[in-house]
N, C-alpha and C positions, 0 to 999 in steps of 0.2 A: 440412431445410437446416441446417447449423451454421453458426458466424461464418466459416469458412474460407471458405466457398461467400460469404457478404456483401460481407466484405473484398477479393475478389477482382475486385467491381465498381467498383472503385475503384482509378485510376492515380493514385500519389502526386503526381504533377509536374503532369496535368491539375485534382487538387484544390488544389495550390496556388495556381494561378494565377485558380481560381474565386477562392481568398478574397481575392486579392488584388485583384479587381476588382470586389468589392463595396465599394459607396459610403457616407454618410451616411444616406443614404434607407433602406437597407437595414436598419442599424444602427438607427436607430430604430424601423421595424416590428418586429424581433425583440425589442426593449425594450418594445414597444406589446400584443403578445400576452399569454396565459394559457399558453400550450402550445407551446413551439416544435417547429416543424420541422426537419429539416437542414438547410436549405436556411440559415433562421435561426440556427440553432448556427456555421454558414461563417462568417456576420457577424458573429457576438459572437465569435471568433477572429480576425477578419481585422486587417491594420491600422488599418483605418477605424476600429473599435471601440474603439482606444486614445485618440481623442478623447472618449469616452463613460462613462470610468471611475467618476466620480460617481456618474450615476443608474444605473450595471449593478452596482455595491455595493448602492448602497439599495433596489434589486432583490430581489437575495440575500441581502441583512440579511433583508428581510420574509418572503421566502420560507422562508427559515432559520428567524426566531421561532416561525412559522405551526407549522409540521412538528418541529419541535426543541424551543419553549422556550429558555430560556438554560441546557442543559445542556451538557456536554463529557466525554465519556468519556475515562478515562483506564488505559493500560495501559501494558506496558515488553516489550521482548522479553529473551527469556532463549538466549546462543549456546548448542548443545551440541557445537559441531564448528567449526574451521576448517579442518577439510582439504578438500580438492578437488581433483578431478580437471579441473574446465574451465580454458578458457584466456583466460574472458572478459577483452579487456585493460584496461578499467575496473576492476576488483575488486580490492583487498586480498586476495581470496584465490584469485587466480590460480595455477594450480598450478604455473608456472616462476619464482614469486618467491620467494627463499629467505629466508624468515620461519619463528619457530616457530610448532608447530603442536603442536594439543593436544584432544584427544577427552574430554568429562568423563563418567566414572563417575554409574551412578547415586545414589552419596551424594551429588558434588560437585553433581549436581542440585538434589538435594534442597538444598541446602544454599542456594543460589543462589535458589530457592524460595522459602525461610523468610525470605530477606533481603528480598523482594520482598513477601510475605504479611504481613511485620512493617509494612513503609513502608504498607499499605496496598490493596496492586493484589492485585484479585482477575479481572483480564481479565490472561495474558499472551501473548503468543505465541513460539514456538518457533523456532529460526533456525538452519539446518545449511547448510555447503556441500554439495558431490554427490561423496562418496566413497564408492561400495556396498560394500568392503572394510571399514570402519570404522564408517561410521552408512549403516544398510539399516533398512526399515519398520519390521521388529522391535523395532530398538533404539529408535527414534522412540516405537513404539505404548508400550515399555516405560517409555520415559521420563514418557508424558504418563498413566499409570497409577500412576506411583510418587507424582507430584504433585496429581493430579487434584482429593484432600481438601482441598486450601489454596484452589485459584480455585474460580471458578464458570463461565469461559469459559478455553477454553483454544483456541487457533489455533495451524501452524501455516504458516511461510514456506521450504519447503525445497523441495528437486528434484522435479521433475513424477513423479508415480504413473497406476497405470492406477487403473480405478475399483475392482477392488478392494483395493487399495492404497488408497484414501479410506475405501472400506468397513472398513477395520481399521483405519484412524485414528478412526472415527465407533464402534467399538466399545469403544476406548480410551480414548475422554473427551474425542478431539478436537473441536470443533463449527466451527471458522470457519481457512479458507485463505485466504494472500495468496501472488497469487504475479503478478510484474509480466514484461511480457512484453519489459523493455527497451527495445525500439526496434519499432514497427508496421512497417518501412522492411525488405523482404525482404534486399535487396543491402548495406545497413548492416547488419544484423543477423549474415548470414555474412560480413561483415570484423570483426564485434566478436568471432565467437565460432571461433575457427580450427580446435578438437580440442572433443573432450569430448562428452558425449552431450546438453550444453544446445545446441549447432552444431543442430539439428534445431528448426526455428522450428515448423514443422506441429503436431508432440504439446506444443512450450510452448503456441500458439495456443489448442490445445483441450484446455488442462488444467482453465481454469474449469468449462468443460462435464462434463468430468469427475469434479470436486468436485461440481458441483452433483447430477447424479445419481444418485450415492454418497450424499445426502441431509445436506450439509456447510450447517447454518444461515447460517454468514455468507461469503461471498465476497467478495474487495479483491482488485483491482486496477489498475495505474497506466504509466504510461511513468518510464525513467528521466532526468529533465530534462538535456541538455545535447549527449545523444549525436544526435538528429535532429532535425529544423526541426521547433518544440513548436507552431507552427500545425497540423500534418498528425498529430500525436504525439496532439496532444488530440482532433481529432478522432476519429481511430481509438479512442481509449480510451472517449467521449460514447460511439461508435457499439456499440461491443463493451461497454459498461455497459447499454445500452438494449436488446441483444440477451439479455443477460444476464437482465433482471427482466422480460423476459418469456417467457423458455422456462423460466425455473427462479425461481418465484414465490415458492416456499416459504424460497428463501434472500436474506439480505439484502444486496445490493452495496455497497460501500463504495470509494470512487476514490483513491488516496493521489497525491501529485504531490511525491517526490525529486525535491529538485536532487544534481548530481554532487559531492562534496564530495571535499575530500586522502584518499588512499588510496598503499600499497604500491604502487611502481610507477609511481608520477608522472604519469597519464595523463592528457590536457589535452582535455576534454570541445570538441568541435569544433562544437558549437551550444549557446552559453552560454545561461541563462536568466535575464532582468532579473527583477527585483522588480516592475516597472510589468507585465509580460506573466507573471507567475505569477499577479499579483492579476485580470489580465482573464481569466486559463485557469479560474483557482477559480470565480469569478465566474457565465463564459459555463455550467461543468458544473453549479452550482448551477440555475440554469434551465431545464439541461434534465433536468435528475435531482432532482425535488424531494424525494426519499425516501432518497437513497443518503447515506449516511455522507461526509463527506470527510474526509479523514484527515492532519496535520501533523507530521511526525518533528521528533527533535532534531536533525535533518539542519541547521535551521534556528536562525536568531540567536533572542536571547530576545527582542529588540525587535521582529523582523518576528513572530514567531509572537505576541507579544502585539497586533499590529495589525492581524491575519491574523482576529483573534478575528471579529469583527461578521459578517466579509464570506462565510460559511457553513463552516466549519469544524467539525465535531461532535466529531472524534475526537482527541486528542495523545499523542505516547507523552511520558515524563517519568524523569527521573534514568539513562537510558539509560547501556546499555557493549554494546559492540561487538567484545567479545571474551571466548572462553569461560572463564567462571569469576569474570568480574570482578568482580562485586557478594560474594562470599565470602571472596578472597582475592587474592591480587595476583602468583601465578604468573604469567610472560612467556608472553603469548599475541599473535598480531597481532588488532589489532581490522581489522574488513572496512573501516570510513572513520573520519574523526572526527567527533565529533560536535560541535555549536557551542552547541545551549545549554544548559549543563552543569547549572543549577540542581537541585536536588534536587525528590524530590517534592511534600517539605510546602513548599515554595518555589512551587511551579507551582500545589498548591492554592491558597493564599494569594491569588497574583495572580490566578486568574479567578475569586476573591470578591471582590478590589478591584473587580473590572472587572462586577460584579452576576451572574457568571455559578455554578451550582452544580456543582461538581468530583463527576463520579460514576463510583464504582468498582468499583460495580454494576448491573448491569443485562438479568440475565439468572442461571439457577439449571436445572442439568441434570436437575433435578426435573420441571420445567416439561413432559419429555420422558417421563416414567417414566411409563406408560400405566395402570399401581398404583394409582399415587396418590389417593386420595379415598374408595377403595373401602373 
């Protein structure tokens, strides 16, 4: 059975209307357990649960210290392409908005690289749109080859592959994919995507499964906050995270939770997401995933992401740019959004030492892998 076969027992509009009619009572047995159920994840999503905010943080505080420590990884993405051929209408890099556009070299790689290796980050990940005319696996596999010596973890976040398409990323030095499935919501999904070969929600659905079998250490992924109602958005992602660490144990899930941020294109996200119902979605996932990563962009302000800290948060990217080349040099490229909190890295370390937590920018060594070793 894959997650397609899961998900498909599920009507979105009959799941809403569950969580909607879960009460206080309810809300507090899922607060009362060691192990939730689904039935209990409905409730810590539901309305109800937005009276509960308090003790479902201090929940996820403890659960978080237990499993985590006061660590927080930290990484940055590196663009190599904004061209693309989709139509997603959310995206800066939609292919009918006339922005420039720019493919970087592998020096400008490297380059980019060194700027990142300098500041510190030894995890990054890699960020293409889906243009196979201009960036195809090859160029991918070449790029995270050329860099490889500088990090210790390398992911990336680009157009769905088959598996072996993973299998030549995982030969290359890649170990960890992110890739968000947008929107859980079948009929939202093909009105966000009109053309392009991402229009195919089926092979996005089971691209994780794909990574994971290809033997990809780390797997993320998230819904994009704003585009569908993030009560039914979260659960699908709990659901397809829980299916994840258990058919493919060997890899580690990680959740990321975007909100929709300004991009080319001006497009007005038609389900907004509060700050009060980000903190209970973090929250509700931390409980039922006590092992997975959660993940915070600079998607976000410095002040919520510094108060996001406690409530299970493991992972943040830091000093980001969102458009190809931009840590090297300052050629006009479109960034994909903007970002909001701009601070730099040694800035971001700093504050989660104020905040007692240790900033780590390693945590993993492709050694680890080399079956040699020891001998």
């Amino acid at each position: 059975m894959s997650f397609f076969d899961v998900i498909n027992q599920y009507d979105p509009q009959q799941l809403l209307a569950e969580m909607e009619a879960k009460r206080a009572a309810d809300v507090e047995r899922a607060l009362a357990v060691d192990k939730l159920s689904l039935e209990d994840f409905k409730a810590l999503l539901a309305p109800a649960a937005e009276a509960y905010l308090e003790p479902l943080a201090a929940k996820a505080h403890r659960i978080t210290r237990q499993r985590f420590g006061k660590t927080i990884l930290l990484y940055a993405p590196i663009y190599l392409s904004n061209k693309c051929t989709n139509g997603c209408l959310y995206c800066g890099f939609n292919a009918t908005n006339q922005v420039s556009r720019r493919t970087l070299t592998f020096d400008e790689i490297e380059r980019d690289a060194r700027v990142l290796h300098e500041q510190g980050f030894r995890h990054i990940l890699l960020v293409t749109g889906e243009a196979p005319q201009s960036v195809d696996n090859d160029y991918i596999a070449a790029a995270a080859q050329r860099i490889k010596n500088l990090f210790s973890s390398i992911s990336i976040e680009v157009y769905p592959m088959e598996i072996a398409g993973y299998q030549q990323m995982v030969a290359a030095g890649v170990d960890g994919l992110t890739i968000y499935q947008e929107t859980y919501d079948r009929e939202l999904y093909a009105e966000l995507h009109p053309f392009g070969k991402k229009r195919d929600y089926d092979f996005r659905l089971s691209t994780p499964e794909r990574g994971g079998a290809a033997g990809l250490r780390r797997i993320g992924i998230g819904f994009l906050q704003g585009l569908g109602n993030f009560r039914t958005e979260g659960f699908f992602t709990g659901l397809h995270a829980g299916y994840l660490a258990k058919h493919y144990w060997r890899s580690l899930i990680s959740i990321s939770f975007p909100r929709m941020r300004p991009a080319q294109g001006s497009y007005a996200p038609p389900n907004p997401v509060s700050d009060k119902n980000l903190v209970q979605m973090i929250c509700a996932m931390r409980l039922l995933m006590h092992d997975s990563g959660l993940v915070m962009s600079t998607r976000e302000s410095a002040t919520l992401r510094d108060n996001l800290l406690p409530l299970g948060i493991t992972q943040m990217s830091a000093g980001s740019c969102t458009a190809p080349g931009g840590y090297s040099d300052k050629e006009e490229s479109t960034e994909q959004f903007a970002i909001d909190d701009d601070r730099t890295p040694a800035e971001i370390s700093a504050m989660l030492r104020r905040h007692g937590y240790d900033p780590v920018w390693k945590d993993w060594d492709g050694a680890f892998l080399d079956k040699s070793a020891g001998r």
